[in-house]
N, C-alpha and C positions, 0 to 999 in steps of 0.2 A: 236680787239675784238675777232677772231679768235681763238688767241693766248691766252688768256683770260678762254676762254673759255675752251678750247680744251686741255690744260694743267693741271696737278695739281701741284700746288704750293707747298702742303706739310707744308705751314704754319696753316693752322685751320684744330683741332683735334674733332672727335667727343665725345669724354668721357674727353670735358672740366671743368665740371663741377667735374669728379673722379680727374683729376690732379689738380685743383684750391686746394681741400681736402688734396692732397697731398703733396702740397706746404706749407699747412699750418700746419702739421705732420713733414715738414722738419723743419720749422723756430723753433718748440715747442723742437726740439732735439739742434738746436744754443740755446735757452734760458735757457733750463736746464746745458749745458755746462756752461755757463755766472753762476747761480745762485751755480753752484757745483767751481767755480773757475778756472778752469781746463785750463792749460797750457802746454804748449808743445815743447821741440826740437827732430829735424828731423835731422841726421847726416850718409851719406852711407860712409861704412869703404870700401875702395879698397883692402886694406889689407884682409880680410877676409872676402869680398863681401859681408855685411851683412849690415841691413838696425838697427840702433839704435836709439831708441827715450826712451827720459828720459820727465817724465809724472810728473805732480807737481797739487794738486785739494785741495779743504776743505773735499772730500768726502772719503769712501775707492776706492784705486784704483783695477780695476777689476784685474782678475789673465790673459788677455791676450787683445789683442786689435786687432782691423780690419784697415789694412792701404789700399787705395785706392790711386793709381797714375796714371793718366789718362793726355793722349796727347788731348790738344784741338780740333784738327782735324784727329787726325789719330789711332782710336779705338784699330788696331792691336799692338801697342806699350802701350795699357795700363796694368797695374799691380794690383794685388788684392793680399793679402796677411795678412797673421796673426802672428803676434806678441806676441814672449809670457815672461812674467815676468821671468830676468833673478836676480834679485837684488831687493830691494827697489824705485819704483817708476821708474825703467829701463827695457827696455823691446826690443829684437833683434828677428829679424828674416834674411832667407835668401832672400833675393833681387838683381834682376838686376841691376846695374848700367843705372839709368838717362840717357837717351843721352843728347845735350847741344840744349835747347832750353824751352820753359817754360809748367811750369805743373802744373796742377787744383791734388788739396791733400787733402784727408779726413780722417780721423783718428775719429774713436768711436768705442765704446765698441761690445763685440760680440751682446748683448742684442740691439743694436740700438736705446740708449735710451734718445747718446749725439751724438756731433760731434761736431770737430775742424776744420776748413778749412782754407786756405790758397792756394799761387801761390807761387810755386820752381821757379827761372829762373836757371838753370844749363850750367855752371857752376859756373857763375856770385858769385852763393851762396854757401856756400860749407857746410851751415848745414840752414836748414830751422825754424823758431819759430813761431807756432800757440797760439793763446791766444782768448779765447773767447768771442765772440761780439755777440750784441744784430742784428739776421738779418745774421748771418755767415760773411764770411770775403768780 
């Protein structure tokens, strides 16, 4: 009881009710992805250290994108970075190499108006494919 007590858990948050809001703000940006079509490969070039994704939608595709690569547990190893239209529906930026282990990936427009997610396992994978689902990946 002590223990109980005298500790904080860290699991109950007081602005429940702002994140519940904003959980449902995140699924509304999965659903418009689904409704726009919006598909995806993830491919990092060692050659030229750079992070490529070719982008495929019914909608127009934006002139640059937001890539997020995030370690499950270990924050200092994640990546945030923008992408910008080199081609027709192809879009590079420069990015660190992955280390080998698996990775939470999000991919949306600067606007934040979709999003694609998915799980890289590295090196397992040597190019990643987000496709839009109803509820994120």
């Amino acid at each position: 009881l002590w223990m109980a007590v005298a500790s904080d858990d860290g699991l109950v948050v007081d602005d429940y009710y702002k994140r519940g809001l904003g959980i449902n703000q995140t699924l509304s940006r999965d659903h418009a992805a689904l409704e726009q079509g919006y598909r995806a490969i993830l491919a990092w070039s060692a050659d030229s250290g750079r992070m490529r994704v070719t982008l495929r939608g019914a909608a127009e595709l934006p002139p640059a994108l937001r890539l997020r690569i995030v370690h499950p547990t270990r924050s200092g190893m994640d990546q945030l970075g923008r992408l910008a239209r080199v081609d027709a529906g192809v879009y590079e930026g420069v990015s660190v190499a992955p280390r080998a282990g698996r990775w939470l990936v999000t991919l949306e427009d600067e606007d934040r108006s979709w999003r694609l997610t998915g799980e890289w396992q590295v090196p397992q994978q040597t190019q990643l494919q987000l496709v839009a689902r109803e509820g994120g990946s």
